[in-house]
N, C-alpha and C positions, 0 to 999 in steps of 0.2 A: 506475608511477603507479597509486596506490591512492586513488578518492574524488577526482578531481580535485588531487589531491597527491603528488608526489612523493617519493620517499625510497631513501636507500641502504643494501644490508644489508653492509657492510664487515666487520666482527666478529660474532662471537657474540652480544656484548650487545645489536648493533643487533636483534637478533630481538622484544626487548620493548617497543624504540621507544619510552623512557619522556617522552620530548620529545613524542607523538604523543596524540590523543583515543582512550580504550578501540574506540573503531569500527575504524578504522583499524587501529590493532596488530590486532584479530581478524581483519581481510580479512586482512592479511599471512600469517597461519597458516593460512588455508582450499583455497591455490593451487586458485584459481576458473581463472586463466589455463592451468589443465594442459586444461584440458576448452573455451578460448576461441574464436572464430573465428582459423582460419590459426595453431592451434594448434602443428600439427604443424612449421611451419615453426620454430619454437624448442623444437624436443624434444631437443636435445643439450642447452641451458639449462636444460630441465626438469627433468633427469636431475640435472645437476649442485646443482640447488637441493632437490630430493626427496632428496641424499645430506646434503649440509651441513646441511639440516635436522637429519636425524637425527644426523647428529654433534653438533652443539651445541644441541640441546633432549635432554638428556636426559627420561627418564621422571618427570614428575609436576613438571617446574620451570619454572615461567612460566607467562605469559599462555597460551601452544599449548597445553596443558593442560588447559584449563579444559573442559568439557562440549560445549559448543557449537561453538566451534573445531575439537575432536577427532572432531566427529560431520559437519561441511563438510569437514573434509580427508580422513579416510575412505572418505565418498561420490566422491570428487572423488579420489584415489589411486586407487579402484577402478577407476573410469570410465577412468582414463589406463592402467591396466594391462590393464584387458580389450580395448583400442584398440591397446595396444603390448606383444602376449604377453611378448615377449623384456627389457620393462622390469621383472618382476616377477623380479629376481632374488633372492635369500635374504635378503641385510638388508633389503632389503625391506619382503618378507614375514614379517621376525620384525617389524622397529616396527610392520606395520600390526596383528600380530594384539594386540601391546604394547597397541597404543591401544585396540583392541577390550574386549583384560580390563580396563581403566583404565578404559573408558567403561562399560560392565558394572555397574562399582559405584560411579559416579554420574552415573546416568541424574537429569535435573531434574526431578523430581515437584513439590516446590516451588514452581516455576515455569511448569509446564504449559505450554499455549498452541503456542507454534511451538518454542519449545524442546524441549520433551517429545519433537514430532513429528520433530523432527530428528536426536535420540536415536535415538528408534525405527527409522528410516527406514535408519541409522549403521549400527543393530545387525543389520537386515535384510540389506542390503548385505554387513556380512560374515558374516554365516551362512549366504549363500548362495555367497560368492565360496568358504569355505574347504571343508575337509570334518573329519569325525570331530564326535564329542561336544560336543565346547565349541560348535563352531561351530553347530549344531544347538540348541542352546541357546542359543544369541543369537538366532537364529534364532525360535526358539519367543517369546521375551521382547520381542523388537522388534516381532513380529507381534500378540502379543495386545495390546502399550500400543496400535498402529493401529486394532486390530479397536476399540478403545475409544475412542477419540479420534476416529476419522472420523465419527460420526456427529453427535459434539460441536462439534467446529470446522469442520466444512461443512451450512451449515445447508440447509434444504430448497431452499429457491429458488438453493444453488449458491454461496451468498457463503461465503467462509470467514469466520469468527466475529468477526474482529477490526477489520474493516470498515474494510479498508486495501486498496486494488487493488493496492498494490504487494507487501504481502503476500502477498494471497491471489496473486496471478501466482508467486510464489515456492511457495506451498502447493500451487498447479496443475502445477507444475513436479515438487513430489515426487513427487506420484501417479502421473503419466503415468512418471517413472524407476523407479517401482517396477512400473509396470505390464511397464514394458521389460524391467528384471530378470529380470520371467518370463519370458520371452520365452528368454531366456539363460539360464536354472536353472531349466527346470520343473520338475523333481526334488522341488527345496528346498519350491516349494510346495503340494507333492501335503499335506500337511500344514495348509493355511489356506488352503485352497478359497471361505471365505468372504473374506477379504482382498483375492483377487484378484476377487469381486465387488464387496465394495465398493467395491473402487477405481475399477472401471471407471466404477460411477453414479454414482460421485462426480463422478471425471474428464465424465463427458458436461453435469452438471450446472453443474461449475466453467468448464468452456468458453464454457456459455451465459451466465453471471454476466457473465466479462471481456466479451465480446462487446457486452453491453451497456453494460457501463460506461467504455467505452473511447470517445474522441473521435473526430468525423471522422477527427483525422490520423493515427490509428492507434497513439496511444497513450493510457493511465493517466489516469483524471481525478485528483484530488488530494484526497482527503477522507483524514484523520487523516494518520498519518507511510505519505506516497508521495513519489516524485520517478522520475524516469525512469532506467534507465541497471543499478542496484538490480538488478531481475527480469531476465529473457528477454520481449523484445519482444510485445505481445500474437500477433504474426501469425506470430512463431517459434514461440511455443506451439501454434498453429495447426496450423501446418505439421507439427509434433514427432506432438500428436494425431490427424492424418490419417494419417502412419504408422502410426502404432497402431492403427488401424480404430475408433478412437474419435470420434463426430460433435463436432464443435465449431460447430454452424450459431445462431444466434440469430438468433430471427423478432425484427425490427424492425419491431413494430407503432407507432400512433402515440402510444399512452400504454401505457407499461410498468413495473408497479408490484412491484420486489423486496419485498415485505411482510415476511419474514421475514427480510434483513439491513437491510432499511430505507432502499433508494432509489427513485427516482423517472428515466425517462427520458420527455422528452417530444419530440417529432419533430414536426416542418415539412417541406415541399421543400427550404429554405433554410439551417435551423437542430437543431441537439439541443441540448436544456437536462438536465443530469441533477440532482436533487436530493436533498438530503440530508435523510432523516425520520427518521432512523437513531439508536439510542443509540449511546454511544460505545464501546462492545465488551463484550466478557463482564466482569461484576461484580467477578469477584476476579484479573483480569490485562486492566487497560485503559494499560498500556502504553506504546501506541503511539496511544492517541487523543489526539486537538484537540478544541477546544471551537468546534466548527463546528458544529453544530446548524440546523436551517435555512438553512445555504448551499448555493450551486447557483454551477455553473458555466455557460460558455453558449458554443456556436460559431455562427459564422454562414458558410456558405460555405463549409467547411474552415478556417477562421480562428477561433483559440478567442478571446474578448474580455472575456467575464466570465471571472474564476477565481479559485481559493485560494491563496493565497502559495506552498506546498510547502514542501519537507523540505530544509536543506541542511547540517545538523550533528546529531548526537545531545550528550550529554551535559546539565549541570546548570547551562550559564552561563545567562545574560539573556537571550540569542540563541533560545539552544533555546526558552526560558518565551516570548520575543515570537514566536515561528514558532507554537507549540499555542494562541496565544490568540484570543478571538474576535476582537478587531482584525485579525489575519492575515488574515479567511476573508470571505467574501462573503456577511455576514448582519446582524442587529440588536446591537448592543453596547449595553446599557443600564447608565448610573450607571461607565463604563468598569470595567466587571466582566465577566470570563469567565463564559460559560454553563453551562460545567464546572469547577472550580478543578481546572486544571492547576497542577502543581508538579514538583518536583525532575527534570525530566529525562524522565520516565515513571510518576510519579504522580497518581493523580487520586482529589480527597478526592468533595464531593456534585458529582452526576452532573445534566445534562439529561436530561430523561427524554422525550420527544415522544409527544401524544394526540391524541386526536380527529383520524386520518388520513382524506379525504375525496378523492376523485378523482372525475372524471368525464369526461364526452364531450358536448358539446353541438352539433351541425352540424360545424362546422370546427375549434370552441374546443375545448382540451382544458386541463384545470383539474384545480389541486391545491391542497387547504387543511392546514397542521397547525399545531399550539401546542405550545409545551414548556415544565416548570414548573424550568426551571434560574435563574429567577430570582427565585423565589417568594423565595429565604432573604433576599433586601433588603426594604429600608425600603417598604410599599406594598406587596409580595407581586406586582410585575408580572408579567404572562405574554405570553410575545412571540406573535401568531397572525400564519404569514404564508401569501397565498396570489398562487400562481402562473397566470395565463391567458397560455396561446398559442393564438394564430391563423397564419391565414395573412399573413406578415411582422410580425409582433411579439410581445412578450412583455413582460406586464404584470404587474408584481411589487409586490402591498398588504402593507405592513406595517401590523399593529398592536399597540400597548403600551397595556395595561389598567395601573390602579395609580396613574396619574400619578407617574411615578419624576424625577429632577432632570434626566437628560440623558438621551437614546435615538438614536442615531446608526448609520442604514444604510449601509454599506458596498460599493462595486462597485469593487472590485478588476479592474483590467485587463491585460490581457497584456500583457510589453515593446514588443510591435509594433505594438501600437493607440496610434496617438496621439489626444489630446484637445483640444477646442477650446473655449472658453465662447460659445454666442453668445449668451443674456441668461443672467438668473439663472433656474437649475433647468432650462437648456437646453442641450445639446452634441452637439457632432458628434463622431464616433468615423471613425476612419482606417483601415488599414492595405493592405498592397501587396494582396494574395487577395484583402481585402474591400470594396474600395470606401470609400463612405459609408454611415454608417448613423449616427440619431441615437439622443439618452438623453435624455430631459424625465423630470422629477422633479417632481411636484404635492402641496403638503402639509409642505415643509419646504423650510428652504435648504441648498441645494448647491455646496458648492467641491472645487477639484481639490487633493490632497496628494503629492507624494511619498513612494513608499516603495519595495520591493526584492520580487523575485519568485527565486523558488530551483527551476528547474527538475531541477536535480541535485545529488549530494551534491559539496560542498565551491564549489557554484555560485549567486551573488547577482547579479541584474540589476537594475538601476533600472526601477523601473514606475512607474504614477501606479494612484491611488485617488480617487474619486468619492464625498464625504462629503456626508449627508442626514443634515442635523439634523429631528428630525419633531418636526411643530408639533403641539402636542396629543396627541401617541401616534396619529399616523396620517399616513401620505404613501402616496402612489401612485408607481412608477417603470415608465416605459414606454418598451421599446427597442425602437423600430421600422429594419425593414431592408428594407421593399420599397419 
């Protein structure tokens, strides 16, 4: 089961899975599961699927070919053979060094971003697993695309660049294996002495990011393409980094402002709200961003209750384009137009840009204000400004829409297990087992309940409901109180 889907490799051909979405076929060729929990217990299967592979994927035919794929199964080949000496026997180690020169000469420049890093990361791994010249030279080549790349895709405050927790927990993942590597080839990198600095402050830096962006329950909030299941658990990575001698602590103050990936965490006894002030990733590979702009998520209790739909397909259907858009996310929709035009799958034409960032502390209140001019290009030029107050037991969320635009409809998306009740108009009560009761009053606009689907993982849709605020005038107040 790959993505919540199943499938069988009976022939050769099934290896392309042309029946299958590009996502899918790529996991199939990365053998994630050599390296999985209770791994070991299917290492005769492992063996046998690591040999067939390489029987019917020859070199350079198919999808396994491709960059990406060769640079996952690589790392992830190694990993099972530095685990299982006696698995690295000769054929082997000819396809794996096969794939090494075939990855060699095409590394994704192109494409930069987490690909690039993947590459690099590919070509570390084996110029440090082999020995002699070539291998030394990957070595060399992997390690200077890092030296250049880490201080571009991890940005100061720790967030990696693309401003995807599920991402970046994947990006936190390489660093901390490269750091391990050394660990097991210090040799290899008596040679990039800096490398293995940076990695380190990187890692302590990307620890504290997820830390914070991470819910009560111990996992991924959902802003751009996330879903759970994807990465290594945040408290695995934890775990993984206290091996390492690498801190992974993050002070949980009560307002905690990522400024330079662009979010917001705000803290209660009761509650964390985290917020999105965020552009939607680097300029020339946005990817994997949504047109969430000003959405925020919200737990109360350990019960998350606000959130963003999630991720549960890639590709170029309908599906993908209704998951990236602002409808999906828990913010202002004006004129039913995205904040970002999302397109094709993981393109994205004019951007949200968010200004005038504003945080404070006031006694108990802790308060956040921003604007983003992602909807300037409409008729009236509106700009959405929304601002966030938490106290002790609530959290009061002001929207406003300058321009006077035709329609401006606030969005609270709710978790499968919040149920919802109306008791007048723009007043509701909120459910679930952990949480109790807790209400939702909306002032300023009218409010009804819709159906819609929440994607907590890939290849997975739940039925949820959504909380629509049509705002009267370009202004409504929404306050959810939980004490």
């Amino acid at each position: 089961a790959l993505l919540g889907e199943t499938g069988d490799i009976d022939t050769p051909e099934d290896w392309q899975a042309a029946d299958r979405d590009a996502l899918w076929t790529y996991h199939l060729h990365y053998f994630d599961d050599l390296n999985a929990e209770k791994a070991d217990a299917r290492d005769e299967w492992h063996r046998a699927l690591v040999d067939r592979w390489i029987a019917e994927n020859p070199p350079g035919r198919g999808v396994g070919w491709d960059a990406y794929p060769v640079s996952r199964r690589m790392v992830n080949w190694i990993k099972w053979m530095m685990r299982h000496p006696d698995a690295a026997n000769q054929p082997r180690l000819d396809s794996l060094a096969v794939q090494a020169r075939w990855l060699d000469r095409r590394v994704e420049h192109h494409l930069r971003a987490n690909h690039l890093f993947a590459n690099a990361k590919a070509l570390v791994f084996a110029g440090a697993f082999f020995d002699g010249p070539e291998a030394a030279a990957w070595f060399a080549r992997g390690a200077s695309i890092l030296e250049r790349e880490l201080p571009e895709q991890v940005l100061g405050d720790g967030g990696q660049f693309e401003r995807s927790p599920m991402y970046h927990a994947l990006a936190y993942e390489d660093v901390l294996d490269i750091l391990n590597l050394a660990r097991a080839f210090p040799a290899a990198f008596e040679v990039s002495k800096m490398l293995l600095s940076d990695c380190a402050d990187a890692a302590t830096r990307m620890g504290r990011w997820l830390g914070v962006m991470r819910h009560p329950d111990g996992e991924i909030s959902f802003f751009n393409d996330a879903a759970v299941g994807m990465a290594p658990a945040p408290e695995a990575l934890f775990d993984y980094a206290g091996r390492l001698g690498v801190s992974a602590v993050s002070a949980h103050e009560r307002l905690m402002c990522l400024r330079d990936s662009g979010y917001v965490r705000l803290a209660s006894d009761e509650a964390v709200a985290l917020l999105d002030v965020a552009p939607v990733g680097p300029d020339y590979q946005p990817g994997h961003a949504h047109a969430d702009t000003l959405s925020f998520e919200l737990s109360v209790r350990g019960q998350r209750v606000v959130v963003n739909s999630g991720t549960s397909l890639y590709g170029t259907g309908s599906e993908r384009q209704r998951q990236r858009g602002t409808a999906a996310h828990s913010t202002v929709c004006i004129d039913d137009a995205d904040s970002s035009e999302v397109w094709s799958g993981f393109r994205v034409a004019r951007r949200a840009r968010p200004f005038d960032l504003i945080t404070g502390v006031e006694g108990d209140e802790l308060s956040v204000r921003c604007s983003h001019d992602g909807y300037r290009r409409l008729s009236g030029r509106p700009v959405h400004t929304r601002q966030w107050r938490m106290g002790q037991g609530s959290l009061r969320v002001t929207d406003e829409v300058s321009g006077r635009p035709a329609k401006a409809v606030a969005r609270f998306h709710l978790h499968p297990d919040v149920a919802v009740h109306q008791a007048s108009s723009g007043r509701f009560r909120l459910e679930a087992p952990l949480l109790g009761s807790i209400r939702l009053e909306s002032d300023g606009g009218s409010a009804s309940v819709h159906e819609t689907t929440y994607h907590p993982r890939f290849g997975k849709s739940l039925p949820s409901r959504c909380i629509e605020v049509l705002l009267d005038r370009g202004r409504c107040h929404t306050t959810i109180r939980w004490s």
